[in-house]
N, CA, C and O of each residue as an XYZ file, in Angstrom:
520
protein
N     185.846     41.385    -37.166
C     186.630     40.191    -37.397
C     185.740     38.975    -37.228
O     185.111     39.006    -36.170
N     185.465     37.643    -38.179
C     185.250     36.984    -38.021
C     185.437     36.015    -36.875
O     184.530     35.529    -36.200
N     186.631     35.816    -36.756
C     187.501     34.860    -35.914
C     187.605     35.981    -34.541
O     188.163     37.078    -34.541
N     186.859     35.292    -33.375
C     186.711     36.405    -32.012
C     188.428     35.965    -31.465
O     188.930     36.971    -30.963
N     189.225     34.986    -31.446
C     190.302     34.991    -31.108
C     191.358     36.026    -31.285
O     191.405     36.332    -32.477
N     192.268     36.721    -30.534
C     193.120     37.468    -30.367
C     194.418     37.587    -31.776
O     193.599     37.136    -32.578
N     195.043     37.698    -32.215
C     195.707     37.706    -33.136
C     196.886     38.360    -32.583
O     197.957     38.085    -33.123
N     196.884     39.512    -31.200
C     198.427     39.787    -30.611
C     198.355     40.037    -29.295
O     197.339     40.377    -28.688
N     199.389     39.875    -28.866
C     199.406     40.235    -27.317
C     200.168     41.215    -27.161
O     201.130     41.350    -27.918
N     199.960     41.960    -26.327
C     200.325     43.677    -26.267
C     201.500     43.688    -24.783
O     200.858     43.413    -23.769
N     202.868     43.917    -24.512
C     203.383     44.240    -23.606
C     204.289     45.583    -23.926
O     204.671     45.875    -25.059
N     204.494     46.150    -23.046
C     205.251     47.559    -22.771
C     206.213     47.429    -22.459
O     206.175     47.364    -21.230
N     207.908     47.265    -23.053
C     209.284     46.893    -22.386
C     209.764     48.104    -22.462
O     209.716     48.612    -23.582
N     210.362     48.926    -21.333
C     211.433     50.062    -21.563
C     210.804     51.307    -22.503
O     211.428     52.245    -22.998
N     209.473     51.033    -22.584
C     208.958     52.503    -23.623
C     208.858     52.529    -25.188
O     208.654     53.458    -25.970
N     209.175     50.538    -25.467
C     208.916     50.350    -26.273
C     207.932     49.405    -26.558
O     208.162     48.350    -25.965
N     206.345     49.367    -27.630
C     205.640     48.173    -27.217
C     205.749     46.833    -28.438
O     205.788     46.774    -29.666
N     205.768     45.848    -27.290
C     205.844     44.695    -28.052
C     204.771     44.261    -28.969
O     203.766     44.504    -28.301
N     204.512     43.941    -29.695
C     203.412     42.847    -30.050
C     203.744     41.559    -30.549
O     204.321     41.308    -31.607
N     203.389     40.886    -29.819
C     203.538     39.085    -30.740
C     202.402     38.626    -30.788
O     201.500     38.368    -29.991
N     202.656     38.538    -32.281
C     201.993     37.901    -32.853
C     201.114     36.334    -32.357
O     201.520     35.355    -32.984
N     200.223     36.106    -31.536
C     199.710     34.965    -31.677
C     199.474     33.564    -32.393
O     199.570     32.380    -32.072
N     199.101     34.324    -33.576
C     198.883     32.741    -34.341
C     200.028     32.265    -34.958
O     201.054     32.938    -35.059
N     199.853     30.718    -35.529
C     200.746     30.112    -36.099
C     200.810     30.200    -37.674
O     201.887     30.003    -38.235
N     199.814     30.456    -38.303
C     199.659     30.780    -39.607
C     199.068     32.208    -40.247
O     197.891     32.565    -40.208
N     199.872     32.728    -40.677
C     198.866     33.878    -41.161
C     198.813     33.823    -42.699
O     199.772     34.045    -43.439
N     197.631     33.515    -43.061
C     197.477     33.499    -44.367
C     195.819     33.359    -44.759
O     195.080     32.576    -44.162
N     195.309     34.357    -45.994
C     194.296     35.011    -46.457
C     193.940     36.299    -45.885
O     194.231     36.754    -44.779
N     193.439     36.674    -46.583
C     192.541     38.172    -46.413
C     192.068     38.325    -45.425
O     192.706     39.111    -44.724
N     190.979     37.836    -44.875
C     190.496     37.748    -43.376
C     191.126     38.020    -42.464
O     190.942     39.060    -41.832
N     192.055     37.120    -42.165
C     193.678     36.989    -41.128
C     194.653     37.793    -41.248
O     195.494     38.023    -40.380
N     194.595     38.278    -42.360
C     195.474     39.781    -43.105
C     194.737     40.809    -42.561
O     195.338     41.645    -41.887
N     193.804     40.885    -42.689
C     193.033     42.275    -42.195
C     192.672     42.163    -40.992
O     192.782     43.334    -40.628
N     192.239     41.473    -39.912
C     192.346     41.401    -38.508
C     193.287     41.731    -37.942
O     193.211     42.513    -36.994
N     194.486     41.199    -38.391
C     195.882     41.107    -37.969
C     196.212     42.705    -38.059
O     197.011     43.086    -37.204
N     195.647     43.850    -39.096
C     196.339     44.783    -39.544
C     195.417     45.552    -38.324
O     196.006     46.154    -37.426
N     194.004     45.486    -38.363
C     193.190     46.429    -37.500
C     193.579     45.959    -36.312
O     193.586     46.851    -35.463
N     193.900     44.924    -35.923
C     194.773     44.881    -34.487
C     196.421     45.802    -34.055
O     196.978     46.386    -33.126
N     196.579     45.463    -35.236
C     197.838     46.310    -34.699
C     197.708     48.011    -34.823
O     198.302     48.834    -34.127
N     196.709     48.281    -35.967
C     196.675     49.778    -35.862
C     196.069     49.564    -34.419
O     196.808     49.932    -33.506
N     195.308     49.233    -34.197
C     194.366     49.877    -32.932
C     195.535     49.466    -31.349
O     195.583     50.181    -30.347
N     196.333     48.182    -31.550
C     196.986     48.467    -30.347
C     198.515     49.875    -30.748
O     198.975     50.616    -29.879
N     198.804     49.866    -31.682
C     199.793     51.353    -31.632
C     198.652     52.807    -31.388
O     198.997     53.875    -30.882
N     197.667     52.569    -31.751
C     197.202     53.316    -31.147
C     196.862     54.376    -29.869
O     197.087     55.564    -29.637
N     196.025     52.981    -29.005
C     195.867     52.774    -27.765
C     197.089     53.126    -26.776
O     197.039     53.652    -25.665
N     198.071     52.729    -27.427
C     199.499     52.948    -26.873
C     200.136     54.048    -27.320
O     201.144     54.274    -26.652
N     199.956     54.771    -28.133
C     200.751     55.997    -28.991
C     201.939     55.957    -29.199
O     202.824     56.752    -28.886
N     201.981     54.758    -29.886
C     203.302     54.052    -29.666
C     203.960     55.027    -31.166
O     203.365     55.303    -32.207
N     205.660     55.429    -30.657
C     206.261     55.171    -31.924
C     207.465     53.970    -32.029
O     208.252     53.721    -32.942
N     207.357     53.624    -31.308
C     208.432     52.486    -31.016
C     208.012     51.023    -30.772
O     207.775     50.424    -29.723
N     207.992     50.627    -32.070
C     207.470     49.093    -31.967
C     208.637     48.073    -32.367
O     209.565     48.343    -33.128
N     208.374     46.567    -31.565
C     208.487     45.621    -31.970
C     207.612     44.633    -32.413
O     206.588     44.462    -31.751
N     207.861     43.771    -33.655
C     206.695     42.814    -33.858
C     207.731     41.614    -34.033
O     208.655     41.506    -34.839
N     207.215     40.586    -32.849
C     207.382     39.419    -32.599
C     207.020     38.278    -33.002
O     206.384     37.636    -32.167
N     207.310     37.462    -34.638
C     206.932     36.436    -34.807
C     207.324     35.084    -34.391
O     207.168     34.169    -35.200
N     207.759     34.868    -33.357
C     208.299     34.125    -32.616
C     207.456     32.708    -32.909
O     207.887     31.626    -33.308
N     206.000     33.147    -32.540
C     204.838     31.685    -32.370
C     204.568     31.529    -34.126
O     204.370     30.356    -34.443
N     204.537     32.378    -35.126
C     204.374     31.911    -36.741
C     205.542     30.768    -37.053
O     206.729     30.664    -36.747
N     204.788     30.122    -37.667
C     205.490     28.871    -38.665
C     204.780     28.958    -39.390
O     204.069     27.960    -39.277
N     204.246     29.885    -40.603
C     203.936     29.771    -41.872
C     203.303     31.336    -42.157
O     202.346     31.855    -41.581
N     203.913     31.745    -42.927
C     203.384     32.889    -43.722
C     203.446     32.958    -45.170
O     204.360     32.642    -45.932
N     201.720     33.668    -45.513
C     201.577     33.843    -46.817
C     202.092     34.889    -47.335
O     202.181     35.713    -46.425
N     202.526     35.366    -48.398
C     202.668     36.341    -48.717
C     201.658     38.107    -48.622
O     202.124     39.240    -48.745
N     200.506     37.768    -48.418
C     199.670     38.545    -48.211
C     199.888     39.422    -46.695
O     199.731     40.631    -46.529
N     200.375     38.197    -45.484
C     201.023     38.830    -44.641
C     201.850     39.776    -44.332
O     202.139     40.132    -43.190
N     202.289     40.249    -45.426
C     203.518     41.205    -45.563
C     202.295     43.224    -45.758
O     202.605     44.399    -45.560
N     201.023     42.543    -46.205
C     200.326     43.875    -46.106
C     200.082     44.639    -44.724
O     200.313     45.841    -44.596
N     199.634     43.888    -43.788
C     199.415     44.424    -42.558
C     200.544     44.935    -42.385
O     200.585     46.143    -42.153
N     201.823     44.138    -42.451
C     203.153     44.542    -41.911
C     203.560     45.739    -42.568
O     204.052     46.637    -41.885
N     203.421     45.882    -43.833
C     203.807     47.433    -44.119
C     203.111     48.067    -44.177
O     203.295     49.195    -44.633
N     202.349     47.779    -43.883
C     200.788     48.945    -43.540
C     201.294     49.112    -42.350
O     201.157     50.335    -42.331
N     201.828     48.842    -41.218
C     202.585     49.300    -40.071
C     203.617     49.985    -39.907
O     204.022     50.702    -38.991
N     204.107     49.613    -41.153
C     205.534     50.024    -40.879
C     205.683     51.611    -41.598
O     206.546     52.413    -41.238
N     204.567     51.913    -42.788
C     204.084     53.220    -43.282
C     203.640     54.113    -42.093
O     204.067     55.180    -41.654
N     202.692     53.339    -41.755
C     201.963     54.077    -40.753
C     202.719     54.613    -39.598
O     202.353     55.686    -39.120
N     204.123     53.745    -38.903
C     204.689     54.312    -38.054
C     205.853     55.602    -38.465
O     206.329     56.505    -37.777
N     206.022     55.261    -39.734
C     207.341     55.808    -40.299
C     206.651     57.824    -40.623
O     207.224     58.913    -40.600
N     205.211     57.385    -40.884
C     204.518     58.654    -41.244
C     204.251     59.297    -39.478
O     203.496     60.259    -39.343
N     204.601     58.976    -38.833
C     205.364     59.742    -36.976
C     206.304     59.677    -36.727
O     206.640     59.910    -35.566
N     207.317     59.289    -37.796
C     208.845     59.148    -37.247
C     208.982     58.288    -36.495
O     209.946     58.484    -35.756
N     208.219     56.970    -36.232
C     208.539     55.881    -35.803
C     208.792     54.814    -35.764
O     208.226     54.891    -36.854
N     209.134     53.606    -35.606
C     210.545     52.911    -36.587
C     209.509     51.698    -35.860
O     208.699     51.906    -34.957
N     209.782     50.452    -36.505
C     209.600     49.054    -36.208
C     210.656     48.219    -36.813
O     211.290     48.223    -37.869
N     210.601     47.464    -35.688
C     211.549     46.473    -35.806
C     210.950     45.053    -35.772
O     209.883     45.161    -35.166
N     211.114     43.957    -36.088
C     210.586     42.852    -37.021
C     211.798     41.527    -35.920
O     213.004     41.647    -36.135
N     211.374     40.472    -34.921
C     212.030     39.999    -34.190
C     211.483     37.921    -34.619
O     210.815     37.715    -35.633
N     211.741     37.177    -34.054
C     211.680     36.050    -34.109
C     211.167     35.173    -35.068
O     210.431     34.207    -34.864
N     211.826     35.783    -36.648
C     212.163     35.166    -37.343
C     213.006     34.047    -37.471
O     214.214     34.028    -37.709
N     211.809     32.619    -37.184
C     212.565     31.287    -37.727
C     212.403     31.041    -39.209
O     212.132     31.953    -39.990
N     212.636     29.355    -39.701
C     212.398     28.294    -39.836
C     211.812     29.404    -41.340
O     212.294     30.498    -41.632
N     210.573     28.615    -42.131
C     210.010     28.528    -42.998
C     209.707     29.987    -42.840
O     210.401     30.622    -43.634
N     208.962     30.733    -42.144
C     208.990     32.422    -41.584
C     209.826     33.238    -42.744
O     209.570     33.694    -43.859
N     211.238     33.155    -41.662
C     212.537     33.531    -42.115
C     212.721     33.360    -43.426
O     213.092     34.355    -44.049
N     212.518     32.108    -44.160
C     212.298     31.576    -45.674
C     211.857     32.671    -46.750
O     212.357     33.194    -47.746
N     210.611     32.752    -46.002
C     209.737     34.056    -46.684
C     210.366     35.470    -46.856
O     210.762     36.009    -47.890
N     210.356     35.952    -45.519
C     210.818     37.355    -45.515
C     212.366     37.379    -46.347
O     212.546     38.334    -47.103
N     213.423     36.394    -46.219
C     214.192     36.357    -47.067
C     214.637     36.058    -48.612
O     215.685     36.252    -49.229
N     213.203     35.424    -49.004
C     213.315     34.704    -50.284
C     213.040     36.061    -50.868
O     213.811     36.505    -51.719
N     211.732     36.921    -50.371
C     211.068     38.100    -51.070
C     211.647     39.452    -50.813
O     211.347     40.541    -51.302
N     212.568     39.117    -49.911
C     213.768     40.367    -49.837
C     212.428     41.599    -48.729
O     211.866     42.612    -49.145
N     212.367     41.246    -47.953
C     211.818     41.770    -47.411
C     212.657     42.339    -46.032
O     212.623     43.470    -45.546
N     213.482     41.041    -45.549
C     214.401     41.355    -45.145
C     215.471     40.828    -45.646
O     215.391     39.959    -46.514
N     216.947     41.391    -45.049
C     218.025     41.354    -45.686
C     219.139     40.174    -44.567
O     219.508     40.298    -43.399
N     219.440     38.841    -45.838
C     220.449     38.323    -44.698
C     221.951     38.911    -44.589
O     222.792     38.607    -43.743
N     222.100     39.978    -45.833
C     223.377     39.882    -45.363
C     223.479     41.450    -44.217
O     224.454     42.086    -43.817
N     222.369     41.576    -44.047
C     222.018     43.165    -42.856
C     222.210     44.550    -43.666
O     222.673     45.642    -43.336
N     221.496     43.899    -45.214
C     221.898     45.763    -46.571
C     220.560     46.172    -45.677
O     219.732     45.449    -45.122
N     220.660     47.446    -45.745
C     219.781     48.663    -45.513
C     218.439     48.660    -46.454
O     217.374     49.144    -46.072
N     218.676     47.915    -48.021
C     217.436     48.112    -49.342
C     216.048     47.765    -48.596
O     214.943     48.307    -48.625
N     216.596     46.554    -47.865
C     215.338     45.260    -47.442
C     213.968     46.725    -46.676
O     214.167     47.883    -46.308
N     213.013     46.090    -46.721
C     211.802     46.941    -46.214
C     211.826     46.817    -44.702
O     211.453     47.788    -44.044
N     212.241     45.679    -44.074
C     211.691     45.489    -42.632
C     213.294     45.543    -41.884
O     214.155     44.976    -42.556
N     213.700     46.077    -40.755
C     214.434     45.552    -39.707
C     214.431     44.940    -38.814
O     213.739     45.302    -37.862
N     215.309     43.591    -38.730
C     215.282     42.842    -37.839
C     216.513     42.863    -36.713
O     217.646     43.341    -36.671
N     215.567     41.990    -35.722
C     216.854     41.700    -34.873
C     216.232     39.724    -34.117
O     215.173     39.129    -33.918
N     217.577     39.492    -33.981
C     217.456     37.841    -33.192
C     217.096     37.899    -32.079
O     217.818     37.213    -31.356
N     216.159     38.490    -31.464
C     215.239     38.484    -30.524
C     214.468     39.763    -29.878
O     214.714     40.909    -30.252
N     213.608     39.488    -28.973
C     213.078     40.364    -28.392
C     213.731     41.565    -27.546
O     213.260     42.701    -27.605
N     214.693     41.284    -26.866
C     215.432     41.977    -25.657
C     216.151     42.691    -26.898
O     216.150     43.920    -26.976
N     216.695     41.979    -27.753
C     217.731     42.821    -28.929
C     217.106     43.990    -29.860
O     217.588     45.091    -30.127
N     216.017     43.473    -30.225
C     215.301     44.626    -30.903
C     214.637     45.401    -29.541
O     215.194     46.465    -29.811
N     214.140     45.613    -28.708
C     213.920     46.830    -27.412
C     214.649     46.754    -27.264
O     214.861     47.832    -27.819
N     215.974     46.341    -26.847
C     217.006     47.085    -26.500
C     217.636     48.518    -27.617
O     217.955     49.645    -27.238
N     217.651     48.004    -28.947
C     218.070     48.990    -29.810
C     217.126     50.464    -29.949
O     217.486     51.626    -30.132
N     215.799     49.863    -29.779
C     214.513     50.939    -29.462
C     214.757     51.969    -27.962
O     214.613     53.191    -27.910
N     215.090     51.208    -27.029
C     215.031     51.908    -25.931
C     216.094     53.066    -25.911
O     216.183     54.118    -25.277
N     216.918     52.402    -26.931
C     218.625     53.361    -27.048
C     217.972     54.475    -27.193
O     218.306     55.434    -26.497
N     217.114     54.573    -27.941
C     217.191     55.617    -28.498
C     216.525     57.017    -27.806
O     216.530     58.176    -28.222
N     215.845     56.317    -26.356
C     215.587     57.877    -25.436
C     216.708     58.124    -24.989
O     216.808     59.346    -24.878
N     217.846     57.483    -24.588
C     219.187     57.687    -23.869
C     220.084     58.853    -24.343
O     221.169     59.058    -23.799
């Protein structure tokens, strides 16, 4: 990676791991592909099948952003493991909804699942050792 700065921060809630996203913009190739070898390598590290990804701190995404993300979301689904897609605002939200990526009215077609926050999406993850 060009850019030595972090791109996610890694926490463990209930057996499910978080990642949020760090930066405020993700957009080009560079930042697309850091962003993606970060997250393979922290589901990794973690053997995670139960993720959340937290865009809470983004206010602007390119469309290119959406590669890492389903490059995650393949990658977990090829272990039977599910991601969920959390703090979608503002211009963000814009995106993932304009390109149907996710769904506002909550159809099943959309590629990503969301939830209105962090505790809400691990909470629905954690259900699922119970």
């Amino acid at each position: 990676m060009a850019d030595a700065a972090p791109y996610l921060e890694c926490v463990l809630d209930r057996g499910v791991l978080v990642l949020v996203v760090l930066r405020a913009q993700i957009e080009g190739e560079d930042i697309a592909a850091g962003l993606r070898d970060e997250l393979y390598a922290a589901v990794a590290r973690h053997a995670a099948t139960k993720v959340v990804l937290d865009l809470g701190h983004c206010r602007y995404v390119s469309s290119i952003a959406f590669w890492p993300l389903l490059a995650l979301r393949r990658k977990l689904a090829d272990s039977e493991g599910r991601l969920i897609i959390c703090g979608l605002t503002g211009a963000v939200l814009d995106v993932f909804t304009t390109t149907r990526m996710v769904s506002s009215s909550g159809s099943l077609d959309a590629p990503f699942e969301t939830a209105p926050d962090r505790d809400a999406a691990v909470s629905r993850l954690s259900y699922l050792d119970a």
